[in-house]
One Martini backbone bead per residue (centre of mass of N, CA, C, O) as a GRO file, in nm:
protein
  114
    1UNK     BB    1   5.810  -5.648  11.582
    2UNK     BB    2   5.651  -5.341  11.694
    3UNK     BB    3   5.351  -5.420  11.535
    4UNK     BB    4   5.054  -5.343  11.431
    5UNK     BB    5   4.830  -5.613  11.338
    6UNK     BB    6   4.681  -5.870  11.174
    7UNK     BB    7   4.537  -6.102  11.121
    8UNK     BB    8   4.750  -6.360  11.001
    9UNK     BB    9   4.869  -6.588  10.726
   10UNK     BB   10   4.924  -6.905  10.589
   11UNK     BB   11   4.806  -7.166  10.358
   12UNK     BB   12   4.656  -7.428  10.292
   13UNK     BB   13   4.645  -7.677  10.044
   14UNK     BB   14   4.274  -7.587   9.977
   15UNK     BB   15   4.268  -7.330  10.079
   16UNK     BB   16   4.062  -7.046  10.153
   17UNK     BB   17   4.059  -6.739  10.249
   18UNK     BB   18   3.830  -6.787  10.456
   19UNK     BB   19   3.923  -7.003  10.549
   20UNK     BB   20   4.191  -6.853  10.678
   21UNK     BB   21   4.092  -6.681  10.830
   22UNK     BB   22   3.907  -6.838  11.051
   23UNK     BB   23   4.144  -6.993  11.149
   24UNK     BB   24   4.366  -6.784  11.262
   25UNK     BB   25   4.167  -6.624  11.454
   26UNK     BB   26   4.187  -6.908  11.618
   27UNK     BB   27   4.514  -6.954  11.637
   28UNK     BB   28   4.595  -6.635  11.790
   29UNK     BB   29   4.280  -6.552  11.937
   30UNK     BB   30   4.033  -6.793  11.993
   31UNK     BB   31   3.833  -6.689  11.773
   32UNK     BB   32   3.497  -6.660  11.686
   33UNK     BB   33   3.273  -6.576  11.427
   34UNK     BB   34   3.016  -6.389  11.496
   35UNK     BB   35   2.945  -6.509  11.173
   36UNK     BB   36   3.039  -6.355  10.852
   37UNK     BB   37   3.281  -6.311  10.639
   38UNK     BB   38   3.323  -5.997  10.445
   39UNK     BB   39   3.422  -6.000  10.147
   40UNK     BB   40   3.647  -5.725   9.988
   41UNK     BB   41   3.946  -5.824   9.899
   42UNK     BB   42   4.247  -5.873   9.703
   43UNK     BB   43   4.591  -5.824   9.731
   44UNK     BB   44   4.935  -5.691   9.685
   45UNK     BB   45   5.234  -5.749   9.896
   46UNK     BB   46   5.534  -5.650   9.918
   47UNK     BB   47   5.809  -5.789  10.067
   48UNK     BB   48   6.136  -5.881  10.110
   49UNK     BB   49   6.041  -6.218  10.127
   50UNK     BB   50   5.817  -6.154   9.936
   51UNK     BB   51   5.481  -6.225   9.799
   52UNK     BB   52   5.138  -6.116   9.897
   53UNK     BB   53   4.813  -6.238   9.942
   54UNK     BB   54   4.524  -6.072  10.052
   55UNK     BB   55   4.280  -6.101  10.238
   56UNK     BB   56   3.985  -5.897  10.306
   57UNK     BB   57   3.791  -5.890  10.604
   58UNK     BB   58   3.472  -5.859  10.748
   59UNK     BB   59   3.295  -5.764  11.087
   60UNK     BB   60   3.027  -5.754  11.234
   61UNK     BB   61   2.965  -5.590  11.576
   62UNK     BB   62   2.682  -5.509  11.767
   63UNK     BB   63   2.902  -5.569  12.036
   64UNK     BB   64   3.072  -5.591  12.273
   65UNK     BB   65   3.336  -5.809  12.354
   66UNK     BB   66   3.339  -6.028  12.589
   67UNK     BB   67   3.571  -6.237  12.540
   68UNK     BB   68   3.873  -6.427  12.534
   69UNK     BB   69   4.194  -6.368  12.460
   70UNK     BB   70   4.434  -6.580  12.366
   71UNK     BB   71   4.706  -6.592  12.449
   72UNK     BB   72   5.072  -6.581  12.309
   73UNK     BB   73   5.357  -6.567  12.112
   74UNK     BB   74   5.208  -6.333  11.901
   75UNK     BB   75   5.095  -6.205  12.145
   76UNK     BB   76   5.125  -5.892  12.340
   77UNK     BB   77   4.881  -5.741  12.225
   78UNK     BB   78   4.483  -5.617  12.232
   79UNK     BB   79   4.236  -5.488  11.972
   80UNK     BB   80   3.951  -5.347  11.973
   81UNK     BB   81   3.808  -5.120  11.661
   82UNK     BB   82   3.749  -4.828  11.510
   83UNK     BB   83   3.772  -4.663  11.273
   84UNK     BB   84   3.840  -4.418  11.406
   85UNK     BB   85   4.044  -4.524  11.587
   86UNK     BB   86   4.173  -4.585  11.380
   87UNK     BB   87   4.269  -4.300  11.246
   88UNK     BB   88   4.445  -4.196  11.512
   89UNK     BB   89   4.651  -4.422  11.543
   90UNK     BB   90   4.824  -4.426  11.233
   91UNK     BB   91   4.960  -4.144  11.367
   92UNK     BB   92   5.123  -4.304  11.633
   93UNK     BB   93   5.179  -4.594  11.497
   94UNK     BB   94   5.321  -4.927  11.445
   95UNK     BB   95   5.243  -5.062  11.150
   96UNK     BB   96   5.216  -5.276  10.884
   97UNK     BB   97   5.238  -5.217  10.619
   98UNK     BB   98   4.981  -5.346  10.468
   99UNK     BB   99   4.762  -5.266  10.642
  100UNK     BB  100   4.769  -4.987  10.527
  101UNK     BB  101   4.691  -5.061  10.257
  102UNK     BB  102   4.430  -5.181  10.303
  103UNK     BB  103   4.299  -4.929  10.440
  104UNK     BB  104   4.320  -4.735  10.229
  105UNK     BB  105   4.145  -4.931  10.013
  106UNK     BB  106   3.900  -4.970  10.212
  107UNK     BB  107   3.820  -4.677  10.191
  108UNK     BB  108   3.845  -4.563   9.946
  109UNK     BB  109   3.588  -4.802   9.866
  110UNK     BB  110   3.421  -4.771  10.127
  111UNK     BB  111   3.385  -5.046  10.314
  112UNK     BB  112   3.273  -4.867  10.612
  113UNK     BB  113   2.965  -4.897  10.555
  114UNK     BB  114   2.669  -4.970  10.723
   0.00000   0.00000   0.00000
């Protein structure tokens, strides 16, 4: 709580990391990935209480999304943002420890090049 987080969950029995990106994406935020997500990598992140394998991915959005995200009980607030604005924002909010590690794996790598 009081830390801005990307969409994510752990994964059922059977599923992949895509079906498991997907389903999370739909039960969070209502949200249908217009297109495909684009696998970048998958990483591994301790945290307190567990060892998490992290799986990665983009999907590129031609225009500002119109649709509307259903509130629930794990999200308090949502933005889509540019790469330019998370780089902004790193310096100013607390992000979950992960999420930081991911985007520096992701710009390291180059990964938000057009």
């Amino acid at each position: 709580p009081g830390y801005w987080d990307f969409v994510a969950g752990h994964g059922n029995p059977g599923e992949t990391f895509m079906e498991i990106a997907s389903r999370e994406l739909l039960e969070e935020l209502g949200f249908r990935i217009p297109g495909t997500l684009d696998p970048l990598f998958i990483m591994h992140h301790q945290c307190e209480y567990e060892n998490l394998a992290v799986g990665v991915f983009r999907f590129n959005m031609s225009s500002q999304y119109k649709g509307h995200v259903r509130p629930n009980s794990e999200i308090i607030e949502q933005e889509f943002y540019s790469i330019e604005k998370y780089m902004e924002k790193i310096s100013l909010e607390k992000f979950c420890p992960w999420v930081e590690q991911a985007m520096k794996l992701a710009l390291k790598r180059n990964h938000f090049r057009a």
